[in-house]
N, C-alpha and C positions, 0 to 999 in steps of 0.2 A: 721355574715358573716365571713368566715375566709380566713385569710389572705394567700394571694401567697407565696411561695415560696422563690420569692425573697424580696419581704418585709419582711419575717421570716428571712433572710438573715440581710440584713441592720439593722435592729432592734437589731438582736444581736450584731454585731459589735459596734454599739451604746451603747449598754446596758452593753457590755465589758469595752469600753472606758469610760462611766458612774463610774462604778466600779473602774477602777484603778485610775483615777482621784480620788476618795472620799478615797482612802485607801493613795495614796501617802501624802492628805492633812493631813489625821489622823495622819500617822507617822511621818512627818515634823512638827506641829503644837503641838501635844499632846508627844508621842512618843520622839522624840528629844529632847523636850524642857525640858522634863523630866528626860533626860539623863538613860533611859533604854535602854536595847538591846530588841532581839527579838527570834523567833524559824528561822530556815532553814536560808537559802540563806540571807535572810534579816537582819538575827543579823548578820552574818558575815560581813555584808558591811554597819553595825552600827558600828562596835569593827572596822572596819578600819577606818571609818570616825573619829569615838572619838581617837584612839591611830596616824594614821599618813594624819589625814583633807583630806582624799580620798573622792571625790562626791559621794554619795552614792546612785545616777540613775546609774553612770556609772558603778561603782562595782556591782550593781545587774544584769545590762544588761546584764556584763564579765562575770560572774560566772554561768549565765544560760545558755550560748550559750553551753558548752559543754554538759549539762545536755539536751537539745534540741537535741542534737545528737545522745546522747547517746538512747533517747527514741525513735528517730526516728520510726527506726525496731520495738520496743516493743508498742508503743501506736498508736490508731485510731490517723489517717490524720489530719481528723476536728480539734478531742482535741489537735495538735500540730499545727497547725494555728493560731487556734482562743486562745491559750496561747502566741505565738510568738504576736499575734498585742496587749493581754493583755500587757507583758512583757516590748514591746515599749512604750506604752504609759504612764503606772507607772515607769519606771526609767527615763523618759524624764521629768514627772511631779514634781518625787520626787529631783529632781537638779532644774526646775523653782520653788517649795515653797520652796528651802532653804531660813530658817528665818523667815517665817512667823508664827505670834502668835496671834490664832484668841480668846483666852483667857490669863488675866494675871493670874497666879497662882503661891503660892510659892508649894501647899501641891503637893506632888511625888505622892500619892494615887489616887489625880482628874487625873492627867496624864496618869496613871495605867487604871483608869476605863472610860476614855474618848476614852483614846487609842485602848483598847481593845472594847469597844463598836464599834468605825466608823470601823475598823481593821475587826469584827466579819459582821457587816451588808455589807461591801464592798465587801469582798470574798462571802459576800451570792449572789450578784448581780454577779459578775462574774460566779459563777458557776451554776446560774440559767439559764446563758446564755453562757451553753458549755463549758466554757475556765478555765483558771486558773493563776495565777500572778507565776507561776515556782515553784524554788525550791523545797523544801521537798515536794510537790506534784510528780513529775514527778518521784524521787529516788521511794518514795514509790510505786505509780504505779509501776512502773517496777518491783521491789521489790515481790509485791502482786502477778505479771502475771507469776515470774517467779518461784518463792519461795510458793506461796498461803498464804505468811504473810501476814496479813490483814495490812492496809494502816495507820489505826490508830495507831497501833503498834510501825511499823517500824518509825515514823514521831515522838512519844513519846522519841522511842531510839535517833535519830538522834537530836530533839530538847535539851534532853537532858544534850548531849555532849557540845552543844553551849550553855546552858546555865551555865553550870561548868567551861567555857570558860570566859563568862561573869565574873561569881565572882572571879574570877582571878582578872582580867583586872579593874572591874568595881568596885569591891567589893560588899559584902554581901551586903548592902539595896537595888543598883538598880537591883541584881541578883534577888531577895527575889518580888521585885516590879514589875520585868519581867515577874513572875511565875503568877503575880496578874493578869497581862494585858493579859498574853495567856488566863489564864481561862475566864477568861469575854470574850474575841473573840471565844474561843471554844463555849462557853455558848450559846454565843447570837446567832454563825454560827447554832447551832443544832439547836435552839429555830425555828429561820428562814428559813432551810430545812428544818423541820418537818413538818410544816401549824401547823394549830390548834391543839393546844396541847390537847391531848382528852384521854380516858381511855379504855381499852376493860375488856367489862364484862362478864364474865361467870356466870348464875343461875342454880342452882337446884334444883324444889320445884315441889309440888305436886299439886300445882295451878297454874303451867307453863302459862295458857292459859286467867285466871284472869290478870298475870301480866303484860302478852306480853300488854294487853287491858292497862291496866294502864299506863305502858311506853309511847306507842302511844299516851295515851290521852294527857297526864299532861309533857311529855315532847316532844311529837312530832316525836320520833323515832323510825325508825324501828328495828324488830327483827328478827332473825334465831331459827327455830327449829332443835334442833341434838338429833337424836334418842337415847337413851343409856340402859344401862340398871342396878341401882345398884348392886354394888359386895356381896354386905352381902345378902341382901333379894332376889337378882334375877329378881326383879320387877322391869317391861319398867319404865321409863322415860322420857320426853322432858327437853333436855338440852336446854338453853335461849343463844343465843349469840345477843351482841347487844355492838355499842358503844357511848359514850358520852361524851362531850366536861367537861374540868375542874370545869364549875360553875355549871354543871347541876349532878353531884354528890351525893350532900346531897338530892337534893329532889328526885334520883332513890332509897334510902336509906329507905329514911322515906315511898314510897311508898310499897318497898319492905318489910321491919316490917310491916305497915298495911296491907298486904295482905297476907303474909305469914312469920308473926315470924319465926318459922321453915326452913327457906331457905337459903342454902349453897351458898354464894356468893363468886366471885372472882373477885378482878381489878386487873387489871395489866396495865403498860403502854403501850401505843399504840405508838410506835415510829413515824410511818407517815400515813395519812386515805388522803383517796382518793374514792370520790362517794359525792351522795346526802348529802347537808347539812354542807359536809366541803370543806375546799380549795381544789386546781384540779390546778396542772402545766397547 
């Protein structure tokens, strides 16, 4: 059954609100306690809080509101809404968990990779659900629409500045720990928009049609014929496309030696699959 419109409505806002709640706890809890900063908007109104005990909901809220403006004109409606009710509700959160420690820990490394874990699955929920928690999202967007710098990019430049900022202020270890905590939130953000982490394969063999049968059997999957035709010989060919999930690898492998030694194989990553068999927004 699928759902109305307006329940697709509510759900998200729910599922926004979900998110910045779980991201403010990680930063508060893991993040702070650990005395690291962070990338965008966020380490900025970390380094104010550690250098002059500024709340750090309320500097985040402050420091987004121009950047809300400024996108206005440049970004979709929605995505400026549904980031406005993210925005409020993670810097209202992140001023009611000041102080709270839902783990005791001395090591800066668990902080590092607890931090960036909840930090990485929190924006994934957010952005599953339209929106986004500000900052270096919104520069970049604009960024991207106006320049065609890709978002990753411009966000790499811009986090970077603030973390050079950081080892100023903070000094080398919690700079050096920061860098630890981004990459596991990047990590685990891509891991979690991507679905199923899966591989695309390219064959070319001379028993195209034995193997497609094998794939299907022994792993269940379907395949594509691509007509080609080698460059040295001149002679058709059926090129195999087909893809499959991380564990089922070795056994495409071993089916492919047994059926055709001779066959020009390619993987390559499949950055996101969508259809039969794998996850589906």
């Amino acid at each position: 059954m699928k759902l109305s419109k307006r329940a697709k409505s509510i759900g998200g806002i729910i599922g926004i609100a979900i998110g910045a709640i779980l991201a403010a706890y990680g930063i508060q809890g893991f993040i702070v306690y650990s005395g690291l900063s962070g990338g965008g908007v966020g380490g900025i109104a970390l380094l104010l809080y550690y250098t002059l005990n500024l709340p750090i909901g309320v500097m985040t809220f402050l420091f987004n509101v121009p950047l809300l403006v400024l996108g206005w004109k440049e970004i979709d409606k929605g995505f400026v809404f549904k980031t406005i009710w993210g925005i409020a509700v993670f810097s209202v959160f992140l001023d009611l968990f000041n102080g709270v420690r839902p783990l005791d820990f001395s090591d800066i490394f668990l902080g590092a990779l607890y931090g960036g874990l909840i930090s990485g699955v929190s924006s994934a929920i957010v952005f599953h659900f339209g929106g986004s928690l500000g900052g270096t999202d919104i520069i970049s967007k604009i960024i991207q629409q106006r320049y065609g710098v890709p978002m990753g990019t411009s966000a790499l430049a811009i986090n970077g500045v603030i973390i050079l900022i950081s080892w100023a202020v903070l000094g080398s270890k919690a700079a050096l720990y920061t860098l630890v905590m981004l990459f596991v939130f990047g990590r685990v953000l891509d891991l979690i928009q991507s679905g199923v982490p899966a591989k695309s394969i390219t064959i070319i063999s001379d028993h195209s049609e034995a193997l497609v049968e094998r794939i299907m059997g022994d792993l269940g999957r379907g395949a594509t014929f691509l007509h080609g035709r080698g460059a040295y010989s001149c002679e058709p060919k059926d090129v195999i496309i087909c893809v499959v999930s991380l564990p089922e690898i070795g056994r495409l492998k071993r089916a492919v030696r047994e059926v055709d030694p001779q066959a020009f194989m390619i993987i390559q990553n499949a950055g996101e699959v969508f259809g039969s068999g794998f996850s589906n927004e």
